[in-house]
TIMARGU-120962 format. One record per residue (C-alpha): residue in three letters; x, y, z. Coordinates in nm, 3 decimals, always signed. Last residue first. Example, Ala and Ser with C-alpha at 12.3 -4.5 7.8 and 13.67 -1.06 7.14 Angstrom:
<pts>
PT   aa       xx       yy       zz
PT  SER   +1.367   -0.106   +0.714
PT  ALA   +1.230   -0.450   +0.780
</pts>
This chain:
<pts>
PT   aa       xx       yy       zz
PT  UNK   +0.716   +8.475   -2.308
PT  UNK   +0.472   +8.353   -2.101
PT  UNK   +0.465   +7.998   -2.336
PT  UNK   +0.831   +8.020   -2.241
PT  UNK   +0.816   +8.047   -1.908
PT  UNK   +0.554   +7.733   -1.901
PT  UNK   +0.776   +7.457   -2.060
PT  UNK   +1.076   +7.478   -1.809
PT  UNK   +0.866   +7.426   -1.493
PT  UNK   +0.644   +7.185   -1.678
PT  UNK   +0.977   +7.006   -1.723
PT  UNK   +1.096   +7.018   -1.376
PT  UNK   +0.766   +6.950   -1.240
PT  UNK   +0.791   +6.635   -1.469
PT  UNK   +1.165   +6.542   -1.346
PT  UNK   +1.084   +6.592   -0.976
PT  UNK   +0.766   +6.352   -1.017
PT  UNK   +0.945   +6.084   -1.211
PT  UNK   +1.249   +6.108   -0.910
PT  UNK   +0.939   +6.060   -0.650
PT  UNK   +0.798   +5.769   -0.850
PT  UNK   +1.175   +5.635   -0.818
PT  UNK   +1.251   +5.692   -0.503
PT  UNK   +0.931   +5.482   -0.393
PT  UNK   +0.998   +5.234   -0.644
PT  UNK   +1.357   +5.194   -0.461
PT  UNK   +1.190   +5.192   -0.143
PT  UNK   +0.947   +4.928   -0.199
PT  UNK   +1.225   +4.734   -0.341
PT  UNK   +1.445   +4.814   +0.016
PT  UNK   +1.109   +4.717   +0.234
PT  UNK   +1.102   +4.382   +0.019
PT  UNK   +1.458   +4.287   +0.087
PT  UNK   +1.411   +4.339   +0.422
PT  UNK   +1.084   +4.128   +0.476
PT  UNK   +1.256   +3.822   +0.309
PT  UNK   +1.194   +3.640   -0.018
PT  UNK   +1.038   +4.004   -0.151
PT  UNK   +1.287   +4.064   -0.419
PT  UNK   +1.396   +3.739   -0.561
PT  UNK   +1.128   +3.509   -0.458
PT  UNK   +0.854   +3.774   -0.572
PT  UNK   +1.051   +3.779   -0.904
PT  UNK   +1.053   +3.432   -0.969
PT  UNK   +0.731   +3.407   -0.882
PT  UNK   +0.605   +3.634   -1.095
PT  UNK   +0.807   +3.487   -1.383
PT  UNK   +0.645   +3.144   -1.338
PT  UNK   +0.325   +3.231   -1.257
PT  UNK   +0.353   +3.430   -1.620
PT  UNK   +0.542   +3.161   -1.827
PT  UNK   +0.206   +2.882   -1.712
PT  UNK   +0.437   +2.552   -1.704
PT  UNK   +0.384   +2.524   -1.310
PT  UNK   +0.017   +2.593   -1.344
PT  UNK   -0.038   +2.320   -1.634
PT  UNK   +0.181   +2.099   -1.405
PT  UNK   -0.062   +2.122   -1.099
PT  UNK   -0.389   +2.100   -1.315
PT  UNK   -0.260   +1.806   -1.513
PT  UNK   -0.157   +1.631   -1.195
PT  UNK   -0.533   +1.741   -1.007
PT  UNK   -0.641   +1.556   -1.335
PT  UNK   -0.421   +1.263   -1.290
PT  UNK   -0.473   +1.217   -0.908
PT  UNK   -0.686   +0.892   -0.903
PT  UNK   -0.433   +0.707   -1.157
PT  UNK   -0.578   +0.583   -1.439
PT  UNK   -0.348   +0.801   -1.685
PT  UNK   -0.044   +0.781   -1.455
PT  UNK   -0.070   +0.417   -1.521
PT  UNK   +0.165   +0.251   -1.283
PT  UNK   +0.380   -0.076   -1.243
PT  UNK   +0.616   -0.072   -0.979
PT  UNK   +0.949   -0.196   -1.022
PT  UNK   +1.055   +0.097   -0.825
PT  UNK   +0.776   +0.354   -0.677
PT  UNK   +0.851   +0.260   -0.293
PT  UNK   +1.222   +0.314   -0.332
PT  UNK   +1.159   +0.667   -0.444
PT  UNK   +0.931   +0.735   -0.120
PT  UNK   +1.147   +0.560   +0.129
PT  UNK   +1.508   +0.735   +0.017
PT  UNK   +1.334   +1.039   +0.091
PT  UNK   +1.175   +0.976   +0.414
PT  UNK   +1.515   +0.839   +0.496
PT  UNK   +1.747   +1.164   +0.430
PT  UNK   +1.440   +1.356   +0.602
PT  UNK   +1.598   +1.218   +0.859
PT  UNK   +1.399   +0.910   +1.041
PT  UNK   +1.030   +0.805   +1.043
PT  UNK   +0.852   +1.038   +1.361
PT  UNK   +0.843   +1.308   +1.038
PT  UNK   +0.476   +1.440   +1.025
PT  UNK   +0.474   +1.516   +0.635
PT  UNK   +0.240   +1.781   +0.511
PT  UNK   +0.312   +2.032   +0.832
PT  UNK   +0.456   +2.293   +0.591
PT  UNK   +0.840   +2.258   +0.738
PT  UNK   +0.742   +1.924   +0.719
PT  UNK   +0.696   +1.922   +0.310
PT  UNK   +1.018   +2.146   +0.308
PT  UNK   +1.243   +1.878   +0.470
PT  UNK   +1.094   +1.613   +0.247
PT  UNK   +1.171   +1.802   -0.052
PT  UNK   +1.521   +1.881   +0.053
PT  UNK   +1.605   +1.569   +0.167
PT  UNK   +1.557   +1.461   -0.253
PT  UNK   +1.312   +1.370   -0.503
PT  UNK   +0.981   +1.411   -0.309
PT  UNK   +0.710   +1.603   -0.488
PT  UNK   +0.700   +1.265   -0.723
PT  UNK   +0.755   +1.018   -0.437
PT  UNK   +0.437   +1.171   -0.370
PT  UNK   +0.253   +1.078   -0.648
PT  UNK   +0.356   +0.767   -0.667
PT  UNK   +0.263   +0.696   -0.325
PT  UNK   -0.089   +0.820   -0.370
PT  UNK   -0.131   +0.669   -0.682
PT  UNK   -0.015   +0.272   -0.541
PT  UNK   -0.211   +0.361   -0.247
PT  UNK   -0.552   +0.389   -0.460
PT  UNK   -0.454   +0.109   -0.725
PT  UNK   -0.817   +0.016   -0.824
PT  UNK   -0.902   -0.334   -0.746
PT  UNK   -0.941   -0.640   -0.972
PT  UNK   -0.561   -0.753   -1.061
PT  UNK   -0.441   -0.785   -0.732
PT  UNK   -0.095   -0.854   -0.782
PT  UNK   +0.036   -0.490   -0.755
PT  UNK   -0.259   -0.396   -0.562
PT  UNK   -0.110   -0.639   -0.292
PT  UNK   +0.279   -0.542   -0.352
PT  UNK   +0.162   -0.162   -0.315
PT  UNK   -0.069   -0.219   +0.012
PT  UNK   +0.226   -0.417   +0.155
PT  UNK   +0.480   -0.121   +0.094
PT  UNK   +0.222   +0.126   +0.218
PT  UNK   +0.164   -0.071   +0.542
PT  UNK   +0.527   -0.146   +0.638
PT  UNK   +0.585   +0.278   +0.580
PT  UNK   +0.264   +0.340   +0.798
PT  UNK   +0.388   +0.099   +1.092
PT  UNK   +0.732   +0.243   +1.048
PT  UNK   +0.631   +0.609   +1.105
PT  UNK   +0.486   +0.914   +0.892
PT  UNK   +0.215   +1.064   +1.008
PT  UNK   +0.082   +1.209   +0.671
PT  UNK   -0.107   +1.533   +0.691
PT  UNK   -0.407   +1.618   +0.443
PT  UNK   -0.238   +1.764   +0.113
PT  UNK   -0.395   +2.105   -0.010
PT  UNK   -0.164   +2.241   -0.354
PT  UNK   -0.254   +2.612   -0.425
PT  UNK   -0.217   +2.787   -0.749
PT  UNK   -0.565   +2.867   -0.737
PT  UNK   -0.737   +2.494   -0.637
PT  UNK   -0.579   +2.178   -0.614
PT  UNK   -0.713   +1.925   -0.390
PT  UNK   -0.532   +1.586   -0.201
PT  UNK   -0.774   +1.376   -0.051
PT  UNK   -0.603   +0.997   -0.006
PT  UNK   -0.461   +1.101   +0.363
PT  UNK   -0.830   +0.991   +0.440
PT  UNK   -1.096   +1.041   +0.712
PT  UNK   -0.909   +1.254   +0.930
PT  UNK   -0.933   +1.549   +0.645
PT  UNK   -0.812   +1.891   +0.734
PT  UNK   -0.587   +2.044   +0.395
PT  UNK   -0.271   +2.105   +0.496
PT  UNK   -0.098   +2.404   +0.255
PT  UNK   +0.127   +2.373   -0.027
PT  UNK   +0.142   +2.721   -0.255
PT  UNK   +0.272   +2.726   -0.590
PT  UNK   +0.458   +3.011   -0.732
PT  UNK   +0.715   +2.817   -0.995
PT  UNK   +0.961   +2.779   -0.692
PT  UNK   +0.734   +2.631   -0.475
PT  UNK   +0.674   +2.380   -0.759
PT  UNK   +1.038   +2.352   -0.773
PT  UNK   +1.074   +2.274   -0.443
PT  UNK   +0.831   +2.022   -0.398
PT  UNK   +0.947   +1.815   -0.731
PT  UNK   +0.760   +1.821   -1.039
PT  UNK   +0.459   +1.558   -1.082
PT  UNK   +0.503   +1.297   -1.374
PT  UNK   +0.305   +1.410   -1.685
PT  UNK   -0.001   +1.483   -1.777
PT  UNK   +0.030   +1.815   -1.945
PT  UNK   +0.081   +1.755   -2.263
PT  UNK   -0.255   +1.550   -2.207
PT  UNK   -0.443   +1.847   -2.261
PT  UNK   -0.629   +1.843   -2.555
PT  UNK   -0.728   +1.443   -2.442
PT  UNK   -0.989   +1.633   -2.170
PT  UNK   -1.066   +1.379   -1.948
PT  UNK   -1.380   +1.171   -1.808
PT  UNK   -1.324   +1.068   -1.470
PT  UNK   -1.335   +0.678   -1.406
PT  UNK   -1.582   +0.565   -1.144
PT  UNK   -1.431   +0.446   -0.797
PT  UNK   -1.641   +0.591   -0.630
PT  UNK   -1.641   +0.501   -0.244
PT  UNK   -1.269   +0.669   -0.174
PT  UNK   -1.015   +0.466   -0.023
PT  UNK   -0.848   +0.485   +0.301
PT  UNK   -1.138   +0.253   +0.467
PT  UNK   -1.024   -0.004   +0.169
PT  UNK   -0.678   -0.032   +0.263
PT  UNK   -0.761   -0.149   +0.628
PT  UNK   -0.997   -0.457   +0.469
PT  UNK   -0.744   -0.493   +0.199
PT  UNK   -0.488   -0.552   +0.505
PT  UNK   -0.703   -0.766   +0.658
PT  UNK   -0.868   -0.997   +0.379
PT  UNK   -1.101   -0.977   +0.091
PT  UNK   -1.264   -0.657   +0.202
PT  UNK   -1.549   -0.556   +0.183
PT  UNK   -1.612   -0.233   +0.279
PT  UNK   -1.980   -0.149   +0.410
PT  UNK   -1.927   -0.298   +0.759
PT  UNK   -1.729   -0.034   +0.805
PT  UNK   -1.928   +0.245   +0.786
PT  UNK   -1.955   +0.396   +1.142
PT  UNK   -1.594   +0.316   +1.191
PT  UNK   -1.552   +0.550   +0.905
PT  UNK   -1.719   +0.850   +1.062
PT  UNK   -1.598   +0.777   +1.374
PT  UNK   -1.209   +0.853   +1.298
PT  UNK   -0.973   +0.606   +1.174
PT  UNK   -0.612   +0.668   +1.330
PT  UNK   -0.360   +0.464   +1.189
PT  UNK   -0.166   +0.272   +1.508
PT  UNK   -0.438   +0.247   +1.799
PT  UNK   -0.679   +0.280   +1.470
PT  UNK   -0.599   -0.069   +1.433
PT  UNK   -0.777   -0.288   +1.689
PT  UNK   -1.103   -0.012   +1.595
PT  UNK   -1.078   -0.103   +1.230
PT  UNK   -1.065   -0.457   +1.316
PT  UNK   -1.370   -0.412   +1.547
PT  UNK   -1.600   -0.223   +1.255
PT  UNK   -1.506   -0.497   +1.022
PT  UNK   -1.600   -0.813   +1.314
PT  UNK   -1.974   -0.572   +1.290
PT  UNK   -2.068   -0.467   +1.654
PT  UNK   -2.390   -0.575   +1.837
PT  UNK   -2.204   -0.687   +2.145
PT  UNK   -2.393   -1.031   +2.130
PT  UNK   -2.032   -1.190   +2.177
PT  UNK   -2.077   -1.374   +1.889
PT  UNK   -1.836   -1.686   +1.851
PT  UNK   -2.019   -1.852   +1.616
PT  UNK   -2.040   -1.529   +1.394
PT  UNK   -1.666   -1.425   +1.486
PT  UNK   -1.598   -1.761   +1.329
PT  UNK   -1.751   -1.696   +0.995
PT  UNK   -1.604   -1.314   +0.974
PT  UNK   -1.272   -1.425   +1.024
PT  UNK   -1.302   -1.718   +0.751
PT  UNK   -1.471   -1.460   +0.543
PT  UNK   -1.180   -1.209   +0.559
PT  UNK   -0.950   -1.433   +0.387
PT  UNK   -0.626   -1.517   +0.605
PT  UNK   -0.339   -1.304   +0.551
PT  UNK   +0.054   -1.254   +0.669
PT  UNK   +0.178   -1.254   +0.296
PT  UNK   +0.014   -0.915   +0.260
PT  UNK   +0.128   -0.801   +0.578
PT  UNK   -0.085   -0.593   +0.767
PT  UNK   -0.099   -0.871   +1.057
PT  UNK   +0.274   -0.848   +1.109
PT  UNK   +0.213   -0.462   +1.182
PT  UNK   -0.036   -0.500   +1.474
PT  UNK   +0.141   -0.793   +1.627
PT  UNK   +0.492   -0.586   +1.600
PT  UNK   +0.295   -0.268   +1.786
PT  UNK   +0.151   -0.519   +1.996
PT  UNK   +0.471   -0.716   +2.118
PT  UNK   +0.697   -0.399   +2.271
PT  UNK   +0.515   -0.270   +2.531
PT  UNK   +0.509   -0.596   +2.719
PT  UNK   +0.230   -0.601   +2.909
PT  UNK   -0.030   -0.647   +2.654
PT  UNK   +0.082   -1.050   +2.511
PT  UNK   +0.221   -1.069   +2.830
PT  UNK   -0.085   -1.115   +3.007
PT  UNK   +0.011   -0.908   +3.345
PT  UNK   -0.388   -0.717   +3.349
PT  UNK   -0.555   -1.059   +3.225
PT  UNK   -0.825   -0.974   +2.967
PT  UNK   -1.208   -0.954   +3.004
PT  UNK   -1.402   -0.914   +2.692
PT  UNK   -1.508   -0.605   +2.455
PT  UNK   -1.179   -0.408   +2.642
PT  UNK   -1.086   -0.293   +2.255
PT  UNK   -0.701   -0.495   +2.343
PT  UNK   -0.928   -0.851   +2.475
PT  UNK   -1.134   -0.844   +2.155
PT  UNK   -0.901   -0.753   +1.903
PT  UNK   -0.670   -1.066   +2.024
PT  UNK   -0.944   -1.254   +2.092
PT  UNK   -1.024   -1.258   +1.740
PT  UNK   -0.712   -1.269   +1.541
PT  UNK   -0.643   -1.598   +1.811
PT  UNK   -0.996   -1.742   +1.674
PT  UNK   -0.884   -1.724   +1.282
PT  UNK   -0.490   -1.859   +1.375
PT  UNK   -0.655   -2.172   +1.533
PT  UNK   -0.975   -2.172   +1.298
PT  UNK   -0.742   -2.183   +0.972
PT  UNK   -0.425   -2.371   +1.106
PT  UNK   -0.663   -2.630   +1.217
PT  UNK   -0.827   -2.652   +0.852
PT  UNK   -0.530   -2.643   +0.721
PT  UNK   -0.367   -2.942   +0.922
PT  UNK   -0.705   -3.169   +0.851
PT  UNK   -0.716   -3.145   +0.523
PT  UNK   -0.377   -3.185   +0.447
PT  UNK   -0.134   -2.892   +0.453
PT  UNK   +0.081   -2.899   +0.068
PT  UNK   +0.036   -2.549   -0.032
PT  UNK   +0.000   -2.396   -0.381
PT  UNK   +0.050   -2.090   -0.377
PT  UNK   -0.173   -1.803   -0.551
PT  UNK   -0.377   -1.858   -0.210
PT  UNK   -0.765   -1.737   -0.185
PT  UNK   -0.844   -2.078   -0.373
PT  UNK   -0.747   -2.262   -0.072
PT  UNK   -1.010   -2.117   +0.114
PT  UNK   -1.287   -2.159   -0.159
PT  UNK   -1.171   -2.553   -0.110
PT  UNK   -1.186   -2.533   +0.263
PT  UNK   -1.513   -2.356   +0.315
PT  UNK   -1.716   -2.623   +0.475
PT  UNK   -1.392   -2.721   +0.689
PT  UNK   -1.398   -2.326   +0.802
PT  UNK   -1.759   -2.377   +0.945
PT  UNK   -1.683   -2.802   +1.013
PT  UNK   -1.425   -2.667   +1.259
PT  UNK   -1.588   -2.345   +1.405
PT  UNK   -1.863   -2.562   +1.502
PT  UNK   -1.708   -2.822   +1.686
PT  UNK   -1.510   -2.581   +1.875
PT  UNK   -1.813   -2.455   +1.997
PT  UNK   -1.959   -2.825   +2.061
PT  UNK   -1.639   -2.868   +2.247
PT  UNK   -1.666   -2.576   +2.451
PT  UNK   -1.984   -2.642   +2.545
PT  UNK   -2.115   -2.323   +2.825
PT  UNK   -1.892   -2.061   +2.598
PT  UNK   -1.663   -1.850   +2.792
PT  UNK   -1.396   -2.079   +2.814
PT  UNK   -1.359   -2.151   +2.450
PT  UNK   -1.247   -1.807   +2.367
PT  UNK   -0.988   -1.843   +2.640
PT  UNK   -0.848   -2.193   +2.533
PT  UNK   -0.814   -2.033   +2.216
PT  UNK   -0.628   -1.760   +2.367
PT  UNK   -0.380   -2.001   +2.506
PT  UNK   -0.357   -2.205   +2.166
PT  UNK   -0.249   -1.868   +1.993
PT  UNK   +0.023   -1.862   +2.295
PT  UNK   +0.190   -2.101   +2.171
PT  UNK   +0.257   -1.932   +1.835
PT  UNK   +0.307   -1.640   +1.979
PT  UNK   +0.650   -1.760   +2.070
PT  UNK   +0.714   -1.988   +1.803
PT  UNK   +0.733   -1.687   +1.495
PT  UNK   +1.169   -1.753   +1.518
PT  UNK   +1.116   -2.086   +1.420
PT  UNK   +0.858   -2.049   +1.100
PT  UNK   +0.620   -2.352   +1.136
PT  UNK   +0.360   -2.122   +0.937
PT  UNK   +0.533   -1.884   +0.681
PT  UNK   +0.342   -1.917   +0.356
PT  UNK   +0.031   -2.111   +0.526
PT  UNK   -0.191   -1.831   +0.739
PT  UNK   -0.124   -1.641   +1.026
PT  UNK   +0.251   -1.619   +1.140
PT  UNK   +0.328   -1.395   +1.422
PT  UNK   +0.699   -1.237   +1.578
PT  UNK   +0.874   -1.120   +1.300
PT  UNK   +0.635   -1.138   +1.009
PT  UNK   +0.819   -1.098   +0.600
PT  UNK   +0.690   -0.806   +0.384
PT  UNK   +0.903   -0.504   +0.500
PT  UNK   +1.217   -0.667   +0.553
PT  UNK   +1.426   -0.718   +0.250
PT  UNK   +1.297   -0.428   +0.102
PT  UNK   +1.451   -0.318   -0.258
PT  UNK   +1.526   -0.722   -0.284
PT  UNK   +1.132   -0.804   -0.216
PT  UNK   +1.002   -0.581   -0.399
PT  UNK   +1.159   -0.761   -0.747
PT  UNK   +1.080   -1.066   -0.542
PT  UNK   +0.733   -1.020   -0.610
PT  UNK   +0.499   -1.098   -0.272
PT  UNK   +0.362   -1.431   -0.222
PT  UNK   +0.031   -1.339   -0.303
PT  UNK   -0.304   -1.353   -0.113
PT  UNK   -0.635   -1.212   -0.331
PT  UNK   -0.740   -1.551   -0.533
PT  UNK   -1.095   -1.485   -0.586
PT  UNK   -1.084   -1.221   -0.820
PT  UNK   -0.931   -1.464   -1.070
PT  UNK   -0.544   -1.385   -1.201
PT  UNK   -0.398   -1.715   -0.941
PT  UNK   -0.621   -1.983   -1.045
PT  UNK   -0.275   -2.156   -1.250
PT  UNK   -0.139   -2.098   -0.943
PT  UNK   +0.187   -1.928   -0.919
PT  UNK   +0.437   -2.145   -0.688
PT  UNK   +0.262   -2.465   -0.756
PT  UNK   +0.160   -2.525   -1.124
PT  UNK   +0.027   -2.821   -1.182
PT  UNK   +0.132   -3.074   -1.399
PT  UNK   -0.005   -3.229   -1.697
PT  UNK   +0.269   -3.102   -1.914
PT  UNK   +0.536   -3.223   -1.644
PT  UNK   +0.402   -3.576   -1.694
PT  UNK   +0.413   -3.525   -2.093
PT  UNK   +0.731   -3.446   -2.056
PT  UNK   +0.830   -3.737   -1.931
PT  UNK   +0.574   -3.944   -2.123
PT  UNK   +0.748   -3.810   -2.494
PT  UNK   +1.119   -3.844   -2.336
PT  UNK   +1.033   -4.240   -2.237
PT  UNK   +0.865   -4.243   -2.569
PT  UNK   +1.202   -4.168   -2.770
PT  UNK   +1.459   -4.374   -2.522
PT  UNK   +1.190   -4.674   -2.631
PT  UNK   +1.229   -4.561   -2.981
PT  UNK   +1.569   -4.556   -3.009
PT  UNK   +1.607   -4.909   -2.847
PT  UNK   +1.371   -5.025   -3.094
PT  UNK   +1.606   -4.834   -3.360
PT  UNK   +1.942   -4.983   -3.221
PT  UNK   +1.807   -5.320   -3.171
PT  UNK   +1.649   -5.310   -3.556
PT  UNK   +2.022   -5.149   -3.650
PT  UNK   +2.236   -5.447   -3.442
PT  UNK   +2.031   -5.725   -3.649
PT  UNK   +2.122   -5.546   -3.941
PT  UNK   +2.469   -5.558   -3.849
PT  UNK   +2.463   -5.895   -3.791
PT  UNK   +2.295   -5.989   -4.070
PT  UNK   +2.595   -5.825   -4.262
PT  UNK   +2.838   -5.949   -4.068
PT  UNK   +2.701   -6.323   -4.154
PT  UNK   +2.710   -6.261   -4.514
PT  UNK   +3.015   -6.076   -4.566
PT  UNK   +3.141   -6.415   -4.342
PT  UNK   +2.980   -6.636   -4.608
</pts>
């Protein structure tokens, strides 16, 4: 009877032991069902379409520059708003919106406009963020037309296009556009170009410029864009600021060259400055405002256009580099470029001699630092050497440098002609010794004829 009762029991304790089981079983089923269903927030799922263009940048860039991608005195856009140490301008942004406003004979109706404009585009605008961000409505559409207007009347007031205070802070204080104008070239700094170019339309100033041609004008205080590409600006579209900027670097055909496959031994990273000195090759400026992008290579020698190189150009390479980097649908223009140069700069020495030759405009640092900038640049950077814009003028440059006879010609002309001394004594030497050849044959004929006479 008791074998009996302990073995119900015990049966009784398996069935609660299996439901029990089961319960624990579909409890683990929905739980992980819930995160199957969710979202992803820090890389959106939308993130690889052409539309989504503004990327938290890699942290693999990050740690080689702490500093380069993050704003220090202005937030525009989601990833850093609320920041406390970007509060200052953020104050005044609701001055200059007060300004813009002013002008107009109903503010409110203005204001009106730009919000149901940017509210109109909200979902489209949201899609321009590989984030996910967590503003309602109503806080990222403010954040939007707030940060869109101060952009603005920012470029506005500094091009003299509208009236500005002469003591305003903001372009008193030597110190705040320079930081303004760099913070805005940051890829995590962005809002897309439309929303700019929507409210600049309801807030026409009937100037008859393009909002394009006035962003390249705000920046040209910093890189230099001549005429000819203000006069085309409206033609480059740009997804947001610092594409916009990018793009007036970049050349208009972007077609793929064909290449000659025979001579891919060739096509391999660039040699250093110095050695390609070494090997005979010349480097020379070439004179082109319009891009730093048009390098040539033409008998044996190597035509760079000058690079002024600074922190505001340094900030914008490394923020070019993380966007084509994420930017899946744009060719990799800046990426090449400073590739490529990180290959003719391996060490000081490099960067010394590329000044020396007027290639590199040093206001950065030593040429300790220009160095050090250029090979951190290229790390954890993905790059096709084969796409790359430069490759052919790459196969041209090593297929010279490997040539045996530029290579022994220069190595003689650097070891007997290096100096102006040096040369006059070979000169001499060949001199004595066409004049010992001479002595010798008279000397000969001299000895040959008297005997013939005889």
């Amino acid at each position: 009877m008791e074998s009996h009762l302990n073995h119900t029991r015990g049966k009784h304790d398996h069935a609660r032991a299996t439901r029990a089981g089961e319960a624990e079983w579909h409890n683990w089923v929905s739980q992980m069902q819930r995160k199957i269903d969710r979202m992803p927030k820090l890389l959106s799922e939308t993130a690889g379409s052409s539309s989504c263009c503004i990327f938290r940048v890699p942290q693999s860039l990050v740690e080689i520059n702490k500093k380069a991608y993050k704003p220090r005195i202005v937030s525009i856009g989601p990833y850093h708003h609320g920041q406390e140490h970007l509060m200052m301008i953020e104050e005044h942004k609701w001055r200059f919106l007060r300004h813009v406003l002013s002008r107009k004979q109903d503010p409110s109706g203005t204001l009106s406009l730009c919000f149901r404009a940017v509210a109109n585009l909200e979902m489209n605008i949201r899609e321009c963020y590989s984030e996910t961000n967590e503003f309602t409505s109503h806080d990222f559409v403010e954040m939007m037309v707030l940060d869109g207007c101060f952009i603005i009347e920012l470029f506005c007031k500094f091009t003299r296009l509208v009236d500005k205070d002469p003591n305003d802070p903001i372009f008193k204080m030597n110190w705040i556009i320079p930081f303004l104008m760099r913070d805005l070239l940051k890829l995590e700094n962005q809002i897309p170009f439309r929303v700019l170019q929507s409210l600049f339309d309801i807030l026409a100033l009937n100037s008859g410029i393009s909002f394009a041609w006035l962003t390249l004008k705000f920046f040209s205080y910093m890189l230099e864009r001549p005429a000819s590409i203000l006069d085309k600006a409206s033609t480059f579209d740009g997804k947001h600021l610092l594409d916009l900027v990018r793009l007036s670097f970049c050349p208009t055909d972007n077609r793929e060259r064909p290449r000659d496959e025979r001579r891919d031994t060739f096509l391999r990273f660039i040699q250093p400055a110095e050695k390609l000195h070494r090997a005979g090759i010349k480097f020379k400026t070439r004179n082109n405002k319009d891009s730093f992008l048009d390098i040539k290579f033409t008998n044996g020698v190597l035509r760079i256009p000058p690079l002024p190189m600074d922190d505001f150009i340094s900030s914008f390479f490394l923020n070019c580099v993380a966007f084509e980097q994420c930017y899946g649908h744009c060719p990799k223009y800046i990426t090449d470029y400073t590739t490529f140069l990180g290959g003719l700069i391996h060490t000081p020495t490099d960067a010394g001699f590329l000044s020396d030759h007027k290639i590199i405009e040093n206001f950065f640092g030593t040429d300790e630092e220009v160095a050090c900038f250029f090979t951190n640049v290229g790390k954890d950077v993905a790059f096709e050497i084969r796409r790359s814009y430069p490759s052919k003028l790459i196969e041209d440059v090593n297929e010279y440098y490997w040539n045996d006879w530029h290579v022994r010609w220069a190595s003689l002309r650097h070891k007997y002609f290096d100096s102006p001394w040096s040369g006059i004594s070979v000169l001499a030497a060949i001199f004595l010794l066409i004049l010992t050849t001479i002595q010798a044959a008279f000397a000969v004929i001299s000895y040959i004829r008297p005997s013939n006479n005889n």
